[in-house]
TITORVO-681044 format. One record per residue: residue in one letter; x, y, z of N, C-alpha, C in turn. Coordinates in steps of 0.02 Angstrom, whole numbers, padded with zeros to 5 digits, always signed. Layout:
BEGIN
aXYZXYZXYZ...
This chain:
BEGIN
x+02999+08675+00282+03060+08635+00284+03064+08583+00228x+03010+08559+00216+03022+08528+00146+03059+08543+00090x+03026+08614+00085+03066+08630+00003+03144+08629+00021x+03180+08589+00066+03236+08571+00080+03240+08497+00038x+03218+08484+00019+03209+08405-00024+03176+08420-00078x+03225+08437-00134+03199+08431-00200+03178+08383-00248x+03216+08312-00216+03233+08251-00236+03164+08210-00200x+03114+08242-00166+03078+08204-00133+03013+08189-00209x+02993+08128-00203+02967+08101-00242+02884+08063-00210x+02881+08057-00151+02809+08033-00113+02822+08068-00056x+02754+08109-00004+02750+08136+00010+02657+08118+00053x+02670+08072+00119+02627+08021+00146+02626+08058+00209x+02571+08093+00241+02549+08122+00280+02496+08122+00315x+02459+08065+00289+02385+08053+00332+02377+08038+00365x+02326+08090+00425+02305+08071+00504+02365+08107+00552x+02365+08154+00530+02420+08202+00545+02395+08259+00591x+02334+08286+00572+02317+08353+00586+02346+08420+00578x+02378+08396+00511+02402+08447+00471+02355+08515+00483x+02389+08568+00478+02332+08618+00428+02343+08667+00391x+02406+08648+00380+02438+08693+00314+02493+08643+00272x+02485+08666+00242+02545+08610+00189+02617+08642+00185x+02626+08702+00181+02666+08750+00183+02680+08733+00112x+02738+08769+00079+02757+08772+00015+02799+08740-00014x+02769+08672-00053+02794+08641-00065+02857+08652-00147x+02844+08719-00179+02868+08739-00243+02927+08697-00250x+02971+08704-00235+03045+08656-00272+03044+08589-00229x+02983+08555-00222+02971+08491-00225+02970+08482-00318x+02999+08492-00330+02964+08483-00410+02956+08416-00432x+02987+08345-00411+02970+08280-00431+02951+08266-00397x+02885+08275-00347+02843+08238-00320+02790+08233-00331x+02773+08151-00354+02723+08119-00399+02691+08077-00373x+02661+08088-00285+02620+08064-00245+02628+08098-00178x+02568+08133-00167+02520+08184-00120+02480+08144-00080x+02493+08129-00019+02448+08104+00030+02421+08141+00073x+02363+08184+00076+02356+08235+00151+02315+08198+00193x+02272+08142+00166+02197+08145+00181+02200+08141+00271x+02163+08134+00294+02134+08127+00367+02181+08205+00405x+02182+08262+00378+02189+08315+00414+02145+08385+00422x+02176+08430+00447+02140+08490+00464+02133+08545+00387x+02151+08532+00323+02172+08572+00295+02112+08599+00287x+02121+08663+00257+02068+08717+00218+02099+08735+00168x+02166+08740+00139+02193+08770+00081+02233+08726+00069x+02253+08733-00007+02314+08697-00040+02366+08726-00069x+02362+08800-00059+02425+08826-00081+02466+08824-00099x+02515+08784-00043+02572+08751-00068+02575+08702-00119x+02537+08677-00156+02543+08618-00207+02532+08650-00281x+02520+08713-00288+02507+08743-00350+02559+08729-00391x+02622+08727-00368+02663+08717-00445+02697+08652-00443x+02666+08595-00442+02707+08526-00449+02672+08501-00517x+02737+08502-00553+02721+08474-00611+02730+08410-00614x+02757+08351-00576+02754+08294-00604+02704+08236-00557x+02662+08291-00521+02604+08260-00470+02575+08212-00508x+02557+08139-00510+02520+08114-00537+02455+08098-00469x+02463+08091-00413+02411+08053-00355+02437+08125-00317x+02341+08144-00303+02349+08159-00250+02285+08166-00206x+02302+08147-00124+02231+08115-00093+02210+08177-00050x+02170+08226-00036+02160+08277+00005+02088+08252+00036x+02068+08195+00029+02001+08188+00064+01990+08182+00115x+01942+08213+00176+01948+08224+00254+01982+08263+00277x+01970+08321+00224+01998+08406+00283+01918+08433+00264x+01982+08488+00281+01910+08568+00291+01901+08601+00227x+01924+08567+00181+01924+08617+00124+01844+08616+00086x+01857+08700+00065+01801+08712+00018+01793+08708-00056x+01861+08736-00072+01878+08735-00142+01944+08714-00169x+01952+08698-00229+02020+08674-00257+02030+08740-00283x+02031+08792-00292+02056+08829-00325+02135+08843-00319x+02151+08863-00277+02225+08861-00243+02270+08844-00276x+02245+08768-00312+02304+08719-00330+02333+08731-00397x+02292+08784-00431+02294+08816-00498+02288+08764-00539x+02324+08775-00603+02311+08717-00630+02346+08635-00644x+02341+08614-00592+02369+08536-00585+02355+08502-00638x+02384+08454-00683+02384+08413-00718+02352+08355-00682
């Protein structure tokens, strides 16, 4: 339901118990990522944000960043 907000610009989610991010793609100006304190294991959804400058994923399940391709 996000990628209903293209215009969204911060994106504050911690202590949620998230565990998927779902797809965030036509977020395209959002230039602060908050996940930390959830369930995640993947980041999928964040692979194509180009104007990400912050982003906090510390305190999930994850193993690897690969997912996120290549983030600036």
């Amino acid at each position: 339901p996000l990628n209903y907000l293209p215009n969204l610009e911060e994106l504050l989610t911690s202590g949620n118990l998230l565990k998927t991010t779902g797809d965030l793609g036509k977020c395209r100006k959002l230039q602060e990522v908050d996940l930390s304190w959830n369930q995640l294991s993947d980041l999928a959804g964040l692979a194509n944000l180009p104007n990400l400058q912050i982003l906090d994923v510390s305190h999930n399940n994850l193993t690897s960043l690969k997912s996120v391709g290549r983030l600036r």
